[in-house]
LOMI-171661 format. One line per 2 residues: number of its first residue (from 1); their letters; for each residue x, y, z of N, C-alpha, C, CB. Coordinates in steps of 0.001 Angstrom, whole numbers, plus 500000, padded with zeros to 6 digits. Glycine has a CB too. Example, Ala and Ser with C-alpha at 12.3 -4.5 7.8 and 13.67 -1.06 7.14 Angstrom:
1> AS> 513190:494310:507800:512300:495500:507800:513200:496700:507800:511308:495527:509046; 512850:497750:507080:513670:498940:507140:512900:500030:507870:514084:499402:505725
END
This chain:
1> XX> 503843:488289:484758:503514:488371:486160:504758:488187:487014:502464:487336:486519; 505817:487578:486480:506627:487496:487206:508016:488297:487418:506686:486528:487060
3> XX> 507824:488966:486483:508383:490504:486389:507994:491371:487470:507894:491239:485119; 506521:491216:487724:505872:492087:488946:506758:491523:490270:503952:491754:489161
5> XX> 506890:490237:490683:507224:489802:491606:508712:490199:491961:506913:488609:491483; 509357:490155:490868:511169:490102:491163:511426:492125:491344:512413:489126:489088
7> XX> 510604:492940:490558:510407:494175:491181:509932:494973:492620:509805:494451:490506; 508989:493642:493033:508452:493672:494600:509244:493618:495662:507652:492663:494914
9> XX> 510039:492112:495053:511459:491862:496157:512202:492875:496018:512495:490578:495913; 512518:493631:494822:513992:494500:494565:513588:495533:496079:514127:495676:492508
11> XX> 512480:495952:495346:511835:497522:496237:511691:496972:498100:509558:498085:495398; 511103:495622:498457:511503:495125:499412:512699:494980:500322:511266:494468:499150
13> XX> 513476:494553:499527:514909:494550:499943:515581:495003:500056:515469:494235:499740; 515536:496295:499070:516460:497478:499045:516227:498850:499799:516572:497812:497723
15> XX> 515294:499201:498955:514308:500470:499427:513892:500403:500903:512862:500495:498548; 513170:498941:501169:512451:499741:502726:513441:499923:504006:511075:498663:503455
17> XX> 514723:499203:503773:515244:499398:505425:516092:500823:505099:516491:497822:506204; 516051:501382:503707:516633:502567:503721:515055:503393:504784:517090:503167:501785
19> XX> 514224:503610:504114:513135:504242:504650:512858:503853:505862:512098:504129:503950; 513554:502449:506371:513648:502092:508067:514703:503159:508420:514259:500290:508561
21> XX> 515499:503078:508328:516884:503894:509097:516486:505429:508832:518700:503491:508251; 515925:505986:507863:515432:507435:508139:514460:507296:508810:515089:508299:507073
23> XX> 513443:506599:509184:512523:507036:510680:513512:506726:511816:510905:505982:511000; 514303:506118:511870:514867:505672:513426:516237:507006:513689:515726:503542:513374
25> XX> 516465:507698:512936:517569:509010:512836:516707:510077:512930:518530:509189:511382; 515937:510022:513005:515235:511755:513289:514122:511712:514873:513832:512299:511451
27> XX> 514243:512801:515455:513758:512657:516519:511832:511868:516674:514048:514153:516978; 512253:511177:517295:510965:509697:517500:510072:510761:518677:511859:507505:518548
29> XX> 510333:511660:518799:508977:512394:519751:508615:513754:518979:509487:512887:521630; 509042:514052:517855:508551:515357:517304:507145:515019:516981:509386:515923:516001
31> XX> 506678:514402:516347:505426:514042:516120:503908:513870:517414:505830:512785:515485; 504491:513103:518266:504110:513153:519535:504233:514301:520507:504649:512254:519988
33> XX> 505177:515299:520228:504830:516257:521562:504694:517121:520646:505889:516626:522915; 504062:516927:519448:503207:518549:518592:502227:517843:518328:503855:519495:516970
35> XX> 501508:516890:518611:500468:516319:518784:499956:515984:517043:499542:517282:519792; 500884:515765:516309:500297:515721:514885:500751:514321:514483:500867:516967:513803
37> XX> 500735:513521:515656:501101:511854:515422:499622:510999:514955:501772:511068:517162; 498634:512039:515271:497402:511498:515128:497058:511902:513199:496246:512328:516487
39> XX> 496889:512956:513090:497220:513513:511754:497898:512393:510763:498234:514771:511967; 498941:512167:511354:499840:510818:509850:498906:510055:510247:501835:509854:509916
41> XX> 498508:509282:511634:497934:507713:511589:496800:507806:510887:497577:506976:513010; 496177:508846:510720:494836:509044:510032:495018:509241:508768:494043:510111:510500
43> XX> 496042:509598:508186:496178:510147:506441:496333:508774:506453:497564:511361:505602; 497471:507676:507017:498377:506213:506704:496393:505422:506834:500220:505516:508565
45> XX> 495973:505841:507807:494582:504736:507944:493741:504885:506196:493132:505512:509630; 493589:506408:506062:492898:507077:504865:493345:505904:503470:493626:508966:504642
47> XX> 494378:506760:503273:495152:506024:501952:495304:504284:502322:497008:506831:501723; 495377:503782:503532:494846:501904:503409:493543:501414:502866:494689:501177:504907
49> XX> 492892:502323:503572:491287:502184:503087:490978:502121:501904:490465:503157:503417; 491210:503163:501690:490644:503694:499934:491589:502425:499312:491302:505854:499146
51> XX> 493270:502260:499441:493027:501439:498395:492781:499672:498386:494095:501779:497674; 492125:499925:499641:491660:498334:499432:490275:498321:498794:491555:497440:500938
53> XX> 489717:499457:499287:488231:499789:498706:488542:499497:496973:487652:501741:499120; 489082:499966:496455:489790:500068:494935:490368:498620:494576:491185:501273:494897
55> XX> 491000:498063:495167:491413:496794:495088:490597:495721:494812:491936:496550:496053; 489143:495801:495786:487943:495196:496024:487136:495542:494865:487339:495586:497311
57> XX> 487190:496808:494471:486752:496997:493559:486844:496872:492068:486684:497603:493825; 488446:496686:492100:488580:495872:490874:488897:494267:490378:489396:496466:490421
59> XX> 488748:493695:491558:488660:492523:491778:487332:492178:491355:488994:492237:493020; 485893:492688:491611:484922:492212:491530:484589:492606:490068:484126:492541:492590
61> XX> 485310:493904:489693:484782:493996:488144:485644:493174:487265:484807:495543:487534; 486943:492637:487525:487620:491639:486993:486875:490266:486461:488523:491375:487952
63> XX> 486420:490294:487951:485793:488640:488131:484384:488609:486996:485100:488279:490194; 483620:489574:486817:482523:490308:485890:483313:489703:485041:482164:492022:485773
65> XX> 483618:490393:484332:484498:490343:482948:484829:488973:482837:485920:491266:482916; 485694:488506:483502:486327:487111:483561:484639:486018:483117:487200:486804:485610
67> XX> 484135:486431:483791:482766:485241:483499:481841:485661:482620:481807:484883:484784; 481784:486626:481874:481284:487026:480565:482057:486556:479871:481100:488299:480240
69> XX> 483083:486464:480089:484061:485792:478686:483847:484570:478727:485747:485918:478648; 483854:483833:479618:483702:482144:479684:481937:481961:478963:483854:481414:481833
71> XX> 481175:482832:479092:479775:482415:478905:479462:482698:477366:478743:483247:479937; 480580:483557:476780:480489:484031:475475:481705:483000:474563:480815:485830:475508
73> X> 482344:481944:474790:482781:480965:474439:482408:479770:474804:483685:481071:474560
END
């Protein structure tokens, strides 16, 4: 598990202010005056949803599992 964590920070630390400085270098109104700023917020809303829906969802079949095992020992 803690392999997961020190890969989180890497991609944190490294990766996102690169992917900061390419949104802040390209024009900040193309999106807005072709009116397709609504378009990303809705794909970015889409893909949050679903994967918390998925998240939730495997959390609860985890937790299943997890307490069948305790009841079968």
């Amino acid at each position: 598990m803690m392999l997961h964590k020190n890969w989180a920070l890497i991609f944190a630390f490294i990766l996102l202010p690169l992917v900061g400085n390419a949104a802040t270098e390209s024009d900040p109104d193309f999106f807005q005056s072709t009116g397709k700023i609504y378009v990303v917020v809705a794909v970015i809303a889409t893909v949050f949803v679903g994967l918390a829906i998925y998240l939730y969802r495997m959390d609860k079949r985890i937790t299943e599992i997890e307490k069948s095992r305790e009841n079968e020992s």
